[in-house]
N, C-alpha and C positions, 0 to 999 in steps of 0.2 A: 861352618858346615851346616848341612841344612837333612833334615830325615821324612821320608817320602816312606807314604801307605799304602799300598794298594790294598785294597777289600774287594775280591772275585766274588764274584756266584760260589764259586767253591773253591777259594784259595784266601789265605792272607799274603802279602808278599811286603817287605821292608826293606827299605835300604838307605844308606849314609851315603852322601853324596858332598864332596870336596867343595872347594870356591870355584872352581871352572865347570862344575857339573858332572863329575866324574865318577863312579862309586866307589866308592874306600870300604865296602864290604856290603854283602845283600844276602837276609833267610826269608826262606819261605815256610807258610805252613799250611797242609790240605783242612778241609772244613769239610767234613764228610756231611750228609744229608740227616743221618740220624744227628747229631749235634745240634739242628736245626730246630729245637723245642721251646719251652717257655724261658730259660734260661739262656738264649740264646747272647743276647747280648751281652752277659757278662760274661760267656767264652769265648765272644768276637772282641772284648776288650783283653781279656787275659793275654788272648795269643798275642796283640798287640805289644804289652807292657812287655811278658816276654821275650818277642822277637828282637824287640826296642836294649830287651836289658841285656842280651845277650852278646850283637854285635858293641855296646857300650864297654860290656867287661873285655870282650875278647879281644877290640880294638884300642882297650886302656885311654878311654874318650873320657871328659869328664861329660857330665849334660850342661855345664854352663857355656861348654863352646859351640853349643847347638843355636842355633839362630832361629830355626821354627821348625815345626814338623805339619807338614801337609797329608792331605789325606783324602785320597781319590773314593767317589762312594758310587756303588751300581744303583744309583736312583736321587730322589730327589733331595736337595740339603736345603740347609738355612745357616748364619755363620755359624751357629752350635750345633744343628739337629742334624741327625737322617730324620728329615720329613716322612720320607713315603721310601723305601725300598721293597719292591712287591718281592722278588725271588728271595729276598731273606727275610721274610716277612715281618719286617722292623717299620715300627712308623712312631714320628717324634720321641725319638732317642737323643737326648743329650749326651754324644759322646765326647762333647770338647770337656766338659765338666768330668767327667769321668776320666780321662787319659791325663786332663790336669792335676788329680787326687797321687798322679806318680810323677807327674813331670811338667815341673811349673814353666814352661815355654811356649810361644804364638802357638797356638792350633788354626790352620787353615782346611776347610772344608770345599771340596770340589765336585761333581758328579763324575765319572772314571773314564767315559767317552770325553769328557773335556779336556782332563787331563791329560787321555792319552794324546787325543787331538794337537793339545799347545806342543806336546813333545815333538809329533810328528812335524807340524809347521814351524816352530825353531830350529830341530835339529836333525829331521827324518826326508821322510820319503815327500813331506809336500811343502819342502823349504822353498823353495822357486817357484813355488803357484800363487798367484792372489787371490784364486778365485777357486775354490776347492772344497770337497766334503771328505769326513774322517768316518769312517761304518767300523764299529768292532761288534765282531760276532763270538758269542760266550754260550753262556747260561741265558741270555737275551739279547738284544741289539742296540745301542747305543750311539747317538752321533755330535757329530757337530758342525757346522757349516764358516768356512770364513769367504767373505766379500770383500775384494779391494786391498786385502790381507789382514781383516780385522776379522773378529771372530765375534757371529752373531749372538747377542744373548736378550733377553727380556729383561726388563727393570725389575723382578721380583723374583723368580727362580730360574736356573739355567735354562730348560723346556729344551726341546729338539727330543723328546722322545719318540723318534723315529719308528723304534719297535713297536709303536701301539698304534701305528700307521694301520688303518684295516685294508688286507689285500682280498681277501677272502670272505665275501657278506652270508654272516650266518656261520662262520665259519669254528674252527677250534676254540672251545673257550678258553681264555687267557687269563694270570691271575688276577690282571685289571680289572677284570669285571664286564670286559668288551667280546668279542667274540670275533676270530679271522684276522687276528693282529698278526701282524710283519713278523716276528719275532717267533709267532709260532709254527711258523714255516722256514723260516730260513735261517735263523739262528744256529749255532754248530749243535745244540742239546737237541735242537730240533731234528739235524739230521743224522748226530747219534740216535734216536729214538728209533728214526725208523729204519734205522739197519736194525736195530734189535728187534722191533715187531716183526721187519718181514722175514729175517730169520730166524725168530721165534729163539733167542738164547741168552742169556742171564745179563742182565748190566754189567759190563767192564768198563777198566780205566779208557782215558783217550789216547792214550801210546798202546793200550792192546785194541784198539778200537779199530786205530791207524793199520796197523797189521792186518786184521780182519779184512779191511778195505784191499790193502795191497795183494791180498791170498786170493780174494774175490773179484778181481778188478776186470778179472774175461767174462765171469757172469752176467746171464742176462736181467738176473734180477737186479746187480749191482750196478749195470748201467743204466739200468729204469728209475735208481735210488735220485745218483748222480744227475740224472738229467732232469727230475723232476727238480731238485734241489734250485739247482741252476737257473729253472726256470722261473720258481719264485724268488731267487735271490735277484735274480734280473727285472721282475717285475717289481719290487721295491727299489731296486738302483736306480731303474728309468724312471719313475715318480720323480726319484730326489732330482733326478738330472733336468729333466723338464719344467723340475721351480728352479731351480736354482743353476743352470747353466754351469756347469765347475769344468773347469780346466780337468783337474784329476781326479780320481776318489781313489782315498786309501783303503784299504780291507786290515784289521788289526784283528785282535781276540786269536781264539785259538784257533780259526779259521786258517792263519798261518803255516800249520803245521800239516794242511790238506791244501795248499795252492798249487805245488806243483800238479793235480788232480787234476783241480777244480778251475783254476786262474785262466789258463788261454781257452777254456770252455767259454766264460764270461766276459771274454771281452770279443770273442767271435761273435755268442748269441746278443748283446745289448747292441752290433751294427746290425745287426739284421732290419729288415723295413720294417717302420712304423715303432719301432721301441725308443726313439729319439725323434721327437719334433725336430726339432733345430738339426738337419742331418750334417750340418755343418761343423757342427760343435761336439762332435761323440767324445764324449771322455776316455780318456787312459783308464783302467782300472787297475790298482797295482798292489802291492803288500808292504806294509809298514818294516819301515829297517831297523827300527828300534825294538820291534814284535814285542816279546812279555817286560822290554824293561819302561815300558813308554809310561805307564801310569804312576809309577814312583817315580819318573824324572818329572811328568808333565804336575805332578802334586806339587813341586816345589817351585813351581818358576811362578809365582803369584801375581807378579806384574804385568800379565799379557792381558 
């Protein structure tokens, strides 16, 4: 049995996963923003050990029949650290040492666009592509690219931070440190944001969000939201598609939960003239079938 992490922008999510891949139980836990302080790390381990102890007792597991626990991270790793995570504002955090102080088994560390990525290409929406890119849209943007059916990576850290992609010169500052990043236009936080500025009303969750959309969706303000959105989300796609040629791109994060909206908008506007060099080669753009469970499956498959 193998136990998969996911660490969101704003969620933790666990789960136990059989010998065929399967989950034999999964909790979640939200990470609200105020939580987000000097102390941060050791309530993003807590929830962890938690999470971990809790499916163990309930499913009367021992942890010796655990094989490794993997663990998807929104930013950059090394095999112990979070390097650099900018939305959680963690940098060189030794978490493999810390989750070993509870549970002496492999710790594998992955960046959470990868992982969802390996899930989708083994077992999802881009099993049949060899040539193909993975976008989750969250709290930031996140990707990853496979060629040939191998999945791109650099000799020292995974890279494909797609989100810090600048679309925008001069643009939003970003917590990078860059200014007009991908991520700050087209990411779902992003286009939460701006239903709430230009309706001017208090932060809500993203299921009362979703509502909000659905109650507004004749407006004409709310179709100015949507089309703008689109428009930068497209204007990052066609980047990626013009390096990289991909047969498909997946869309994952909690973008998911707004496709039926957003999705055949996206894949009209990216034929449009001139948003694809290659007009030969227009990508599918499609929604991950594994959706929120793809980063605790893709955490455990180590060998891709």
């Amino acid at each position: 049995m193998k136990i998969g992490v996911d660490i969101g922008g704003s969620h933790v999510g666990v789960g136990v996963l059989n010998e065929r891949g399967a989950f034999i139980a999964k909790k979640e836990k939200d990470l609200n923003n105020t939580d987000k302080k000097e102390n941060f790390t050791e309530i993003l381990v807590e929830n962890i050990i938690d999470l971990i102890s809790q499916i163990l007792t309930e499913k009367k597991i021992d942890i010796s029949k655990i094989e490794l626990v993997g663990i998807a991270v929104p930013g950059i790793v090394s095999e112990t650290d979070i390097v650099k995570a900018e939305n959680l504002h963690i940098k060189n955090f030794n978490i493999v040492s810390e989750i070993n102080k509870y549970f002496n088994v492999p710790i594998y560390l992955r960046n959470d666009a990868k992982c969802a990525a390996i899930a989708e290409k083994a077992r999802g929406s881009l099993k049949k592509c060899d040539d193909c890119i993975f976008v989750t849209l969250g709290t930031g943007i996140g990707g990853a690219v496979f060629l040939g059916g191998n999945l791109l990576k650099p000799q020292k850290y995974e890279g494909f931070e797609i989100g810090h992609m600048v679309i925008q010169k001069g643009g939003i500052q970003c917590n990078c440190g860059r200014k007009g990043c991908f991520e700050k236009y087209a990411s779902m936080q992003a286009f939460k944001k701006k239903i709430i500025d230009t309706y001017n009303i208090e932060d809500i969750s993203g299921e009362e969000i979703r509502k909000f959309v659905d109650e507004n969706i004749t407006d004409e303000k709310m179709k100015n939201i949507i089309d703008e959105y689109v428009e930068d989300l497209v204007l990052g796609l066609s980047n990626l598609a013009n390096i990289f040629e991909p047969q498909k791109i997946a869309l994952g994060g909690s973008f998911v939960y707004f496709a039926d909206i957003l999705l055949d908008k996206l894949n009209e506007r990216i034929k449009q003239k001139n948003e694809i060099f290659n007009d030969n080669n227009i990508p599918q753009i499609v929604v991950t079938t594994l959706k929120s469970d793809a980063g605790i499956i893709g955490s455990t498959i180590i060998d891709y």
